[in-house]
One Martini backbone bead per residue (centre of mass of N, CA, C, O) as a GRO file, in nm:
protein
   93
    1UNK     BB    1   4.414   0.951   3.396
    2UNK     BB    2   4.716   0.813   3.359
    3UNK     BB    3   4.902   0.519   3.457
    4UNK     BB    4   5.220   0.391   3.486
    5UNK     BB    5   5.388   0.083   3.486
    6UNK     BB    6   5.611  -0.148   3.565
    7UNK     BB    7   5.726  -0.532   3.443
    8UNK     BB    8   5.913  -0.779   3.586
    9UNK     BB    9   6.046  -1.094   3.524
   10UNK     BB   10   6.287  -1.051   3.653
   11UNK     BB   11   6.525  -1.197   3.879
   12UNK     BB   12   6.708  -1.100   4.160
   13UNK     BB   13   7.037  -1.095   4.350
   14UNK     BB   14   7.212  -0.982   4.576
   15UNK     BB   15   7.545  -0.825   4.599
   16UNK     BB   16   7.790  -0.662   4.623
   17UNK     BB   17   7.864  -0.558   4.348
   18UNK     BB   18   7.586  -0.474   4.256
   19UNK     BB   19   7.461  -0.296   4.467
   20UNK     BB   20   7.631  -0.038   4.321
   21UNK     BB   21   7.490  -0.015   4.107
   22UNK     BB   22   7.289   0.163   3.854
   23UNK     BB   23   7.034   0.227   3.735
   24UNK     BB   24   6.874   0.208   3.429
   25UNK     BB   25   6.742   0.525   3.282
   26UNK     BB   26   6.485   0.540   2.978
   27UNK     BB   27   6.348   0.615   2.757
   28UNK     BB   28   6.031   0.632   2.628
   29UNK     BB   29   5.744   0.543   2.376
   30UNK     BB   30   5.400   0.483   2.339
   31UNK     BB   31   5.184   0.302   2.079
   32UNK     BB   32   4.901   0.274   2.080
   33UNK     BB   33   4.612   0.318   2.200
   34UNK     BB   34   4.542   0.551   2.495
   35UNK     BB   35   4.891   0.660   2.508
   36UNK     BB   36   4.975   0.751   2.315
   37UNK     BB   37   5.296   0.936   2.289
   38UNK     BB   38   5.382   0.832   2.587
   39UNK     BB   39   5.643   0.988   2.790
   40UNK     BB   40   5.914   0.777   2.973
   41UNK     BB   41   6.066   0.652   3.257
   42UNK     BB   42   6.304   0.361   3.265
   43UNK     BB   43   6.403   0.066   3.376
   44UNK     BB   44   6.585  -0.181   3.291
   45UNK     BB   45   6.409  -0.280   3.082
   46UNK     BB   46   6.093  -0.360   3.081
   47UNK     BB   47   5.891  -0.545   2.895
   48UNK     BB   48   5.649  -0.428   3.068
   49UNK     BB   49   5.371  -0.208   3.050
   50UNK     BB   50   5.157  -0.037   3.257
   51UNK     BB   51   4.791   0.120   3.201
   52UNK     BB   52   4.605   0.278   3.343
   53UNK     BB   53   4.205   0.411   3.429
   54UNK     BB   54   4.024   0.478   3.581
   55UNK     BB   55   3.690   0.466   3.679
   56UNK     BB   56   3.363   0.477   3.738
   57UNK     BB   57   3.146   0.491   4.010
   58UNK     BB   58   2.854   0.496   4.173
   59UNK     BB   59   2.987   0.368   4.418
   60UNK     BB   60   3.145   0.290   4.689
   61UNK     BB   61   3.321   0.019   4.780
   62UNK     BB   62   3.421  -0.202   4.954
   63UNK     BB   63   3.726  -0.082   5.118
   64UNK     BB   64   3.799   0.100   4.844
   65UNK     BB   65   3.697  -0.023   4.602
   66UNK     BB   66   3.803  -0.026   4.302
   67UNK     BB   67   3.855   0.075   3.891
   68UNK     BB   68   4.041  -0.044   3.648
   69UNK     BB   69   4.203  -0.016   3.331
   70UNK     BB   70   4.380  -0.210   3.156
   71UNK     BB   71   4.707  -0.186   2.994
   72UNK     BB   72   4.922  -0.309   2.744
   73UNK     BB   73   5.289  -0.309   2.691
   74UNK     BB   74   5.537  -0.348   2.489
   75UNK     BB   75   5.877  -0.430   2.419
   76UNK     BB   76   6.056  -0.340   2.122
   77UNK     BB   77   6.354  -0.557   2.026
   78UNK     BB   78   6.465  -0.347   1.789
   79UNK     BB   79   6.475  -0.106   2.010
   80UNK     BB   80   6.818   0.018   2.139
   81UNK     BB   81   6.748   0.313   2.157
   82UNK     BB   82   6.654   0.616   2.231
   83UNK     BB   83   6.381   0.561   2.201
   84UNK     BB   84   6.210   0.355   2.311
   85UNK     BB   85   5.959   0.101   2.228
   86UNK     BB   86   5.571   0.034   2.307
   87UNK     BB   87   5.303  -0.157   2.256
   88UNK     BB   88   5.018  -0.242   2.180
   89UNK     BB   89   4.818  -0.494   2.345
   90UNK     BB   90   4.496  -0.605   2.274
   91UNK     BB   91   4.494  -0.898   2.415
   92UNK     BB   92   4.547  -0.759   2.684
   93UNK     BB   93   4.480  -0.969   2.918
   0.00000   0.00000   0.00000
């Protein structure tokens, strides 16, 4: 099972008039890797996705201590219009 989270590098604070505004949430679609055609809702364009996938452990490690490979895919800043479009960056992490 592939598991997807975004990445902002960008910050922000919070003020009243901003407060009230709405995220803008927009289809997405992975191209390229493991998650090929993974099609997902972000927020806010954020620039990167990170893709995990469980690894198999031959015992519990210390403290409830997992292993996760991990992917990223880049946003294509080429497209504008939904579906956003996301690359495989083969070189990260």
């Amino acid at each position: 099972m592939l598991k997807a989270t975004s990445k902002s590098t960008s910050t922000s604070t919070s003020t009243s008039t901003d407060s009230r505004s709405q995220a803008v949430r927009e289809l997405a679609v992975l191209e390229g890797g493991p998650a090929h055609g993974l099609r997902l809702h972000v927020t806010d364009r954020p620039p990167v996705v990170q893709v995990t996938r469980p690894c198999d452990v031959d015992e519990a490690g210390p403290d409830g201590l997992r292993a996760e490979a991990l992917y990223v895919y880049r946003r294509d800043l080429r497209v504008q219009d939904e579906p956003l479009r996301y690359g495989f960056d083969e070189a990260s992490p």
